[in-house]
N, C-alpha and C positions, 0 to 999 in steps of 0.2 A: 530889047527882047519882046516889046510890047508895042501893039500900036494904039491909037485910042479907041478904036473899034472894039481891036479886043478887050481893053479894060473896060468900057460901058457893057459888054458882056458878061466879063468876071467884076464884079463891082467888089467885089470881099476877096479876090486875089490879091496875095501877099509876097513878096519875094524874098527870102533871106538867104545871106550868107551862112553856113552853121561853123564856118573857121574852125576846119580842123587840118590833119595834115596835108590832106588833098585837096581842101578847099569843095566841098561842096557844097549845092545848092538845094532846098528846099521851094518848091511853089505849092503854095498851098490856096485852096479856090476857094474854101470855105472853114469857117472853124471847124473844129473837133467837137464832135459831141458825144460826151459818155453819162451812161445813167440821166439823161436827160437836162444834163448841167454841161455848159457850152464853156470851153477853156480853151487858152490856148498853149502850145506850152514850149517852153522855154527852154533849152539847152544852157546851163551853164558853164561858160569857161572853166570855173573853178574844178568843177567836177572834173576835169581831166587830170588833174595833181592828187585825186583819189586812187589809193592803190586799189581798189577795188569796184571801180570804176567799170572797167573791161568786163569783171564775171557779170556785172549786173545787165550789162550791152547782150552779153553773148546768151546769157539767161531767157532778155527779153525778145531777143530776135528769133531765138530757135533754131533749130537745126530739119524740121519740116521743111519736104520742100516742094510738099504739097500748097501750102502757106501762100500767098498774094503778098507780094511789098505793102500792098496799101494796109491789110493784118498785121505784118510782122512791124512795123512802122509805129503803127497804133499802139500794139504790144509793148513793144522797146518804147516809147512815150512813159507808156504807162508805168514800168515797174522805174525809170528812171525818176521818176515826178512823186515816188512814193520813197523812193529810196532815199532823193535828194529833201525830200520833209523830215526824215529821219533825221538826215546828216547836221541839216537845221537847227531841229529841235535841238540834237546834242550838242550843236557850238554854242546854240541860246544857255542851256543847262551849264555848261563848262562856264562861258560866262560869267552868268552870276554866282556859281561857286567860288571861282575867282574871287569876283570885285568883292564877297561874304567875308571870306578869308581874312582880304587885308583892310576890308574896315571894321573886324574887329569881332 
């Protein structure tokens, strides 16, 4: 998909799979920068066995259609990347509740 011309070009071109039902692709040329803090960000498989997975997509993407993909993109990142720190923190918490429990 690339020749060497263009990657000495795009030097921070990235290509991912984002394996979902249809299979699409991601190229991304440069990081994400938000609030002036550079990330990149991650889809997690797991997140699709979340049943509420879909409203947070559908949340972040908008229904604007005034909007640019490269906005709604950003957006859907965004509330998925907070949502998934949640989901996180609470398997962390579940957790050691847990392991609290049965030692005792």
């Amino acid at each position: 998909m690339a020749n060497s011309e263009w990657l000495m070009t795009f030097p921070e071109a990235k290509l991912l799979n984002l394996l979902a039902s249809h299979s699409p692709i991601l190229l991304q040329n440069s990081p994400m920068i938000t609030h002036g803090i550079t990330y990149l960000f991650r889809f997690e498989n797991s997140w699709l066995k979340e049943d509420d997975v879909e409203e947070v997509v559908e949340g972040g993407w908008g229904r604007d259609r005034d909007v640019d993909i490269t906005n709604r993109t950003s957006r859907c990142a965004d509330k998925l990347q907070v949502w998934g720190r949640r989901k996180r923190m609470k398997f962390k918490q579940d957790v050691y509740d847990v392991v609290k429990r049965w030692s005792g």
